[in-house]
C-alpha positions in Angstrom: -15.6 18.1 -9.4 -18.6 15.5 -8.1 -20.3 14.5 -11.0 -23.8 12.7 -11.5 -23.8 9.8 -13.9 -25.6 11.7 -16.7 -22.8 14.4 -16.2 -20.5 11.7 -16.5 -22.0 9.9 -20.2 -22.2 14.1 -21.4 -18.8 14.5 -20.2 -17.3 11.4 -22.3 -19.3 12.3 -25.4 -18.0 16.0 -25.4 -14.4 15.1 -24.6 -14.0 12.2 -27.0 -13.5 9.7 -24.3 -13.3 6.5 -25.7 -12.0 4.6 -22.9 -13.5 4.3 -18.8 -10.7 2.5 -16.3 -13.1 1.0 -13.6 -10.6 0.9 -11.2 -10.8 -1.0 -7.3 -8.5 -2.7 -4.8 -7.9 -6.0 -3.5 -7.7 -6.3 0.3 -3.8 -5.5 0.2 -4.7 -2.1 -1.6 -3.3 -3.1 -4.9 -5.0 -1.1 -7.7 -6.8 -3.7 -9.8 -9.3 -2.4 -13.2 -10.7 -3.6 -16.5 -11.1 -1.0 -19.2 -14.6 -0.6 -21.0 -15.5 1.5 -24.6 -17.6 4.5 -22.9 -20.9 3.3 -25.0 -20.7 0.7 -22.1 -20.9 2.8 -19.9 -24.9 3.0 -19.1 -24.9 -0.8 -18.5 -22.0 -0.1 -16.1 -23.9 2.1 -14.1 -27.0 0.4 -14.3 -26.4 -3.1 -14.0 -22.5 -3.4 -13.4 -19.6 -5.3 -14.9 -18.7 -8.7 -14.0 -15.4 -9.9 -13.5 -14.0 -13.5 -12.4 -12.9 -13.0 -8.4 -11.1 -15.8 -7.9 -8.1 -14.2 -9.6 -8.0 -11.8 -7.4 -5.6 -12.6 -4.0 -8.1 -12.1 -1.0 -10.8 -12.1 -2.7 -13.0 -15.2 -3.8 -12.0 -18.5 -4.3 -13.5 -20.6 -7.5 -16.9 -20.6 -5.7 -19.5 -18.0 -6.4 -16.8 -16.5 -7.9 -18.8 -13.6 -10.5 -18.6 -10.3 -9.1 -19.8 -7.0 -10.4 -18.1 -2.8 -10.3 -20.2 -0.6 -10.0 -18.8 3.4 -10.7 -19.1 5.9 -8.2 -19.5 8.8 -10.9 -18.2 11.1 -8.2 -14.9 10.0 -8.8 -14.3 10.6 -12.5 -11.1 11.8 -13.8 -9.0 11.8 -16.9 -5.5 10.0 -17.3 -3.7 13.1 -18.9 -0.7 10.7 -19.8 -3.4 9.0 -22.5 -3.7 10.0 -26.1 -5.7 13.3 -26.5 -7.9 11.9 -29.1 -9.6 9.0 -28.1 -9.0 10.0 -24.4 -9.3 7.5 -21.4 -10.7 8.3 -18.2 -11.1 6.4 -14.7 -13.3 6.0 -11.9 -13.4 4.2 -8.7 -16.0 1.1 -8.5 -18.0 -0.4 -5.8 -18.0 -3.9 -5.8 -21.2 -6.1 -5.5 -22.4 -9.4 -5.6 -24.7 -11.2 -8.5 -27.6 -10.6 -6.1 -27.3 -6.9 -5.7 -25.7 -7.1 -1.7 -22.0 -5.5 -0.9 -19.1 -7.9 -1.1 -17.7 -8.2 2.3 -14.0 -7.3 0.9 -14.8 -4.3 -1.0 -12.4 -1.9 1.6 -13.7 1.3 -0.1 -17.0 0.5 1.2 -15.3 -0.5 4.9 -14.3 3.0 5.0 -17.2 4.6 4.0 -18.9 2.7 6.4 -16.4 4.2 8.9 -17.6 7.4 8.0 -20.7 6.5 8.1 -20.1 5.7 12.0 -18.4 8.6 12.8 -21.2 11.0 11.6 -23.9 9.0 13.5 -21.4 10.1 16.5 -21.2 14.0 15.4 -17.8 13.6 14.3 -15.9 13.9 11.0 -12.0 13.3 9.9 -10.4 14.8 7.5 -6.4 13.1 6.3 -3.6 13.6 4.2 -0.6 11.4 3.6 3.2 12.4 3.2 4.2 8.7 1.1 8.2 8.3 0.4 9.1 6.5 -3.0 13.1 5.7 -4.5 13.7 6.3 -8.0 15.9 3.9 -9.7 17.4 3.7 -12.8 16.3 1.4 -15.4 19.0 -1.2 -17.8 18.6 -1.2 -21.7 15.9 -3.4 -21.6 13.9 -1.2 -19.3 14.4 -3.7 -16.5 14.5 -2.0 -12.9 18.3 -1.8 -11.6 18.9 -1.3 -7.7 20.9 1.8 -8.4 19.9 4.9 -6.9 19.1 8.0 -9.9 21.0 10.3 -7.9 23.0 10.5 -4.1 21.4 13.4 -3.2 20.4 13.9 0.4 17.6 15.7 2.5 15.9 18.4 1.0 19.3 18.6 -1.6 18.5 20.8 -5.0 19.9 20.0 -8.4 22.0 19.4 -10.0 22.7 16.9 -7.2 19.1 16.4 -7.0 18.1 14.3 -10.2 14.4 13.5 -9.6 13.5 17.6 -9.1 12.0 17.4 -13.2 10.4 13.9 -12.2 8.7 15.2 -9.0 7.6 18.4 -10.8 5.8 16.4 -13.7 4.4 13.8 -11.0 2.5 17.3 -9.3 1.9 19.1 -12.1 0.0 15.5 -13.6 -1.8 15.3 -10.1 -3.0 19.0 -10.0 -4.5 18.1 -13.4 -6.1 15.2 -12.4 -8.1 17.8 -9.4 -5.5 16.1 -6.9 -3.6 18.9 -4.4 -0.2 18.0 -3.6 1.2 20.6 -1.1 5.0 19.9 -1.2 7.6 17.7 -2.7 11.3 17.2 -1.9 14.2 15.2 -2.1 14.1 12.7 0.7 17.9 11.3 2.9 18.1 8.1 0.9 19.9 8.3 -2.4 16.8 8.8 -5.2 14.2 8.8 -2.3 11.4 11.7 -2.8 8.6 12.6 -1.0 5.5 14.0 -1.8 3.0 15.3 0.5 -1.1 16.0 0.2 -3.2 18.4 1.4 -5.6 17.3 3.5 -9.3 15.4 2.0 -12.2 13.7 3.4 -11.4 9.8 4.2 -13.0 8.6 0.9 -11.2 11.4 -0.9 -7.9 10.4 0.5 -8.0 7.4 0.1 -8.7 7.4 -3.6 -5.8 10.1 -4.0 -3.3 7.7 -2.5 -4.4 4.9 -4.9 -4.0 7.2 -7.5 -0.6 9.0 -6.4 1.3 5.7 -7.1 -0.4 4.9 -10.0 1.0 8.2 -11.0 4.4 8.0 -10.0 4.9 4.5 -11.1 3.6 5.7 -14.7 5.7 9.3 -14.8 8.7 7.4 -13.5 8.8 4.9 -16.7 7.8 7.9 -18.9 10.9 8.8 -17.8 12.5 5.7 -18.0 12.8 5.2 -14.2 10.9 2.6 -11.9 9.2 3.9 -8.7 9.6 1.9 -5.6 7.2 2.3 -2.6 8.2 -0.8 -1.1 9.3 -0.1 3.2 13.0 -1.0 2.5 14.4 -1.5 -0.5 18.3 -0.3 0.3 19.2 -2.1 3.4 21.9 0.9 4.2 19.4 3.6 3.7 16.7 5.0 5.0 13.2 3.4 4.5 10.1 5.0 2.9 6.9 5.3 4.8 3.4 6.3 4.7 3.0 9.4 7.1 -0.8 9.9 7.8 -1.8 13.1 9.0 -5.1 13.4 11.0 -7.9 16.0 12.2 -11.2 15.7 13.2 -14.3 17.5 14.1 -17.2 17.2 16.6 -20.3 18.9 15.7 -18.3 21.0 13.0 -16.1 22.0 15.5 -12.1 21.8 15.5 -11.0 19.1 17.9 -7.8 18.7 19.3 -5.5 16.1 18.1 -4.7 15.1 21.5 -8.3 13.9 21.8 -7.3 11.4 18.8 -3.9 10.0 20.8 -5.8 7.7 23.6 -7.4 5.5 20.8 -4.6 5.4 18.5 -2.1 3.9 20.9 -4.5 1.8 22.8 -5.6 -0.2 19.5 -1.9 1.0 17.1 -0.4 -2.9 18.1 -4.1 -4.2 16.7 -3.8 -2.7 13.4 -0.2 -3.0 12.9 -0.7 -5.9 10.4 -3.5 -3.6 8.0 -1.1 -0.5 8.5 2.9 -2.2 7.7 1.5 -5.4 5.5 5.0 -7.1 4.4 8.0 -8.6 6.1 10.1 -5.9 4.4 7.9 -3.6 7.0 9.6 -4.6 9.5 13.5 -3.7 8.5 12.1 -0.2 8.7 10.2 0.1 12.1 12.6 1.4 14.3 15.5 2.8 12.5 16.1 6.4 10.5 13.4 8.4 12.1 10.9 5.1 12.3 9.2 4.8 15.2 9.7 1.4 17.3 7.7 2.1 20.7 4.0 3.3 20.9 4.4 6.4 21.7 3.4 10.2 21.7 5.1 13.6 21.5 5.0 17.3 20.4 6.8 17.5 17.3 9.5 14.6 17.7 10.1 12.5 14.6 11.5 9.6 16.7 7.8 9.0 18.3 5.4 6.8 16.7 2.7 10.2 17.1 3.6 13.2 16.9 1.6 16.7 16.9 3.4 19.0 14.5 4.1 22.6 15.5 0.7 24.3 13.4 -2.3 26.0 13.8 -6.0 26.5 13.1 -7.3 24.2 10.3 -3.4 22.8 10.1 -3.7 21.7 13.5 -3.4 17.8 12.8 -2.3 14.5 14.3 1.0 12.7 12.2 0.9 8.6 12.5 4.4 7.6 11.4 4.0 4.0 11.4 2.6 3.2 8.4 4.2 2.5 5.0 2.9 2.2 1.6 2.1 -1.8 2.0 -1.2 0.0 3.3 -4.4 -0.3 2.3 -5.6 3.3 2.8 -8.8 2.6 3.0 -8.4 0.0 5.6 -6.0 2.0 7.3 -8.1 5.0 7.6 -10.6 3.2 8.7 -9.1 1.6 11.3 -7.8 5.3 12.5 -11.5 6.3 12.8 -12.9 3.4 14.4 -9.7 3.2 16.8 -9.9 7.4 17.6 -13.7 6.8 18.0 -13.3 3.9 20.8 -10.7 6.1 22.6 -13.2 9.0 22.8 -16.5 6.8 23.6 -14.3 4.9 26.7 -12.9 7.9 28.4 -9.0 6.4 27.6 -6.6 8.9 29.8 -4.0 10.6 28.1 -0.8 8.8 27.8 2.3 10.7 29.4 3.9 12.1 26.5 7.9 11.0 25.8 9.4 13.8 25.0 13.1 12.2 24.5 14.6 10.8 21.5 12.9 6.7 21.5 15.7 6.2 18.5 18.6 6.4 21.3 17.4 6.3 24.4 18.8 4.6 27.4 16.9 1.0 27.0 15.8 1.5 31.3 14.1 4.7 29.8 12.1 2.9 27.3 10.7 -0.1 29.6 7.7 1.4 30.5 6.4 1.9 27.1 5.1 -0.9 24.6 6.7 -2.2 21.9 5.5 -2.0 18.0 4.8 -5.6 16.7 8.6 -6.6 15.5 7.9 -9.0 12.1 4.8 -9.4 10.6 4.4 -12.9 12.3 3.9 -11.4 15.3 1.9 -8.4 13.9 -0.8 -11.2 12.2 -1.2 -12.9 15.7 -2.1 -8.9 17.2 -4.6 -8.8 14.7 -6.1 -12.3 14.9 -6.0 -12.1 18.9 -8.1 -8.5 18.7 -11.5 -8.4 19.6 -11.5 -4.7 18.2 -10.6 -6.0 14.8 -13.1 -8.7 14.4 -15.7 -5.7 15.6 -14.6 -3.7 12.7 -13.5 -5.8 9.9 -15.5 -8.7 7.5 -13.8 -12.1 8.6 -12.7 -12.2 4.9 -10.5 -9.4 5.3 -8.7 -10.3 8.3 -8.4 -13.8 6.5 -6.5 -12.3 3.8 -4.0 -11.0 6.3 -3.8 -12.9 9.3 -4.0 -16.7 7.9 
């Protein structure tokens, strides 16, 4: 539900609200707030809440250093794990300088200005994310152990399957919280889930992502567990990633997800650093279903695209690249801009590789282009691009690339 801000102060007032979570996120995607009593709330929306920036990574340093969040009252929702009486609720801030102007690093306003961009253009996107987390156990002191909750395997059921009552409470919490998660399994790894979403608007998305690992970290030490989204965190097992599913359309009208493919693959190498953002990244690319070439097929898990076998409104384009070190706002708005470019220059069609990339014959591969293999290299992608420094605020690419 899209609520106005008087909506929002009648909303607190009826529900015994007593606490507002203005929530943002760095330019690594970390979720970052500062909790205000809801009398506050007017001055937040009129005149905003200041906050020191220069303790904030990738943000600013000691000078001019005040910054002010702003809520976007669209984006209220309660935290149903909070007391009932004296309830707490959150919504997601824009950021803004003392002068009233948009601070460059604020990457919920990059993608909106994405959006922006793409509607100018007739188009519009729609995504949804598939994002893998392990579950591990937790020692007496409630200390995060490496060992696995369970050793169940791909798409296992209990009893072998421990984390079925965690994943159930994680969706059940989201659906309350006007989130849709569409499915959720047992992943290969041993205590590695998946949850997937149904598909939103890029803002939308975006702000459910945030919010899905907020959630699962939170359930999972309810439970006295620790959720890990990190890309590797069992060297002998499979990685976790950040699927992102994509569709667009032009003038209202469906599009077909091979019209997205030219753009993605010319600019994927670019964006590599905003899309897998730590050295763990790289331990994953390329092994257990991760894709290591830039690449494109129908349905094959071993390419870095691939269109899964659906229809109508389903219809979609899956990125498997990405991991959970994402920024999903900068990572979906580096999608658009990227699909965009592809569809305003004409770029051919790649030939599809219909073959598994994972085992193939290394002659077979040749032709194709490698992934950016460590993050090193991934920083000097981004830093060489002239599409990045067309799309990003030099602060942002700073934060990554220096």
């Amino acid at each position: 539900m899209k609520y106005t801000p008087e909506e929002v102060l009648l909303y607190l007032k009826e529900e015994d609200v007593k606490f507002v979570r203005m929530s943002f996120c760095d330019p690594f995607g970390r979720q970052k707030n500062v909790a205000i009593m809801a009398d506050e709330l007017p001055r937040a929306f009129e005149y905003g809440i200041g906050f020191d920036a220069s303790a904030i990574d990738g943000f600013n340093g000691e000078v001019r250093s005040d910054l002010f969040l702003q809520p976007d009252p669209s984006t209220l929702v309660e935290l149903p794990w909070r007391p009932q009486h004296g309830r707490v609720c959150l919504m997601f801030c824009n950021i803004f300088r003392p002068d009233g102007s948009p601070f460059p690093s604020d990457t919920r306003r990059i993608l909106a200005q994405a959006v922006q961009c793409a509607e100018k253009m007739g188009y519009s996107f729609a995504f949804g994310t598939e994002m893998e987390f392990y579950l591990f156990k937790t020692d007496e002191t409630g200390n995060r152990t490496m060992e696995p909750l369970d050793q169940a395997g791909y798409m296992d059921i209990a009893p072998d399957d421990r984390g079925e009552n965690v994943r159930r409470e994680i969706c059940l919490t989201l659906e309350r919280m006007g989130m849709h998660p569409e499915a959720s399994h047992h992943e290969s790894g041993p205590g590695q889930n998946e949850i997937d979403f149904r598909y939103a608007d890029p803002i939308s998305a975006a702000d459910n992502a945030v919010l899905f690992r907020s959630v699962v970290k939170t359930i999972a030490s309810l439970n006295g567990l620790w959720a890990d989204f990190s890309p590797r965190p069992l060297s002998d097992f499979d990685g976790s990633g950040m699927h992102i599913n994509i569709s667009a359309r032009k003038d209202g009208r469906e599009m077909s997800p091979l019209a997205l493919v030219p753009g993605l693959t010319d600019k994927i190498c670019e964006m590599t650093v905003f899309l897998n953002a730590a050295e763990n990244s790289y331990a994953r690319l390329g092994r257990d279903k991760a894709p290591a070439y830039v690449t494109w097929s129908e349905e094959n898990r071993s390419q870095l695209i691939r269109i899964p076998a659906s229809a109508g409104e389903y219809r979609r384009l899956e990125l498997r690249s990405p991991d959970s070190t994402a920024n999903p706002y900068l990572a979906f708005a580096l999608i658009i801009h990227a699909c965009l470019e592809g569809i305003s220059e004409g770029l051919p069609l790649p030939e599809a590789a219909d073959f598994n990339t994972l085992h193939a014959a290394a002659q077979l591969l040749q032709p194709y282009r490698k992934l950016p293999a460590s993050l090193a290299e991934a920083r000097s992608a981004a830093a060489e691009s002239s599409f990045i420094r067309a799309v990003l605020p030099e602060e942002v690419i700073s934060a990554y690339c220096v």
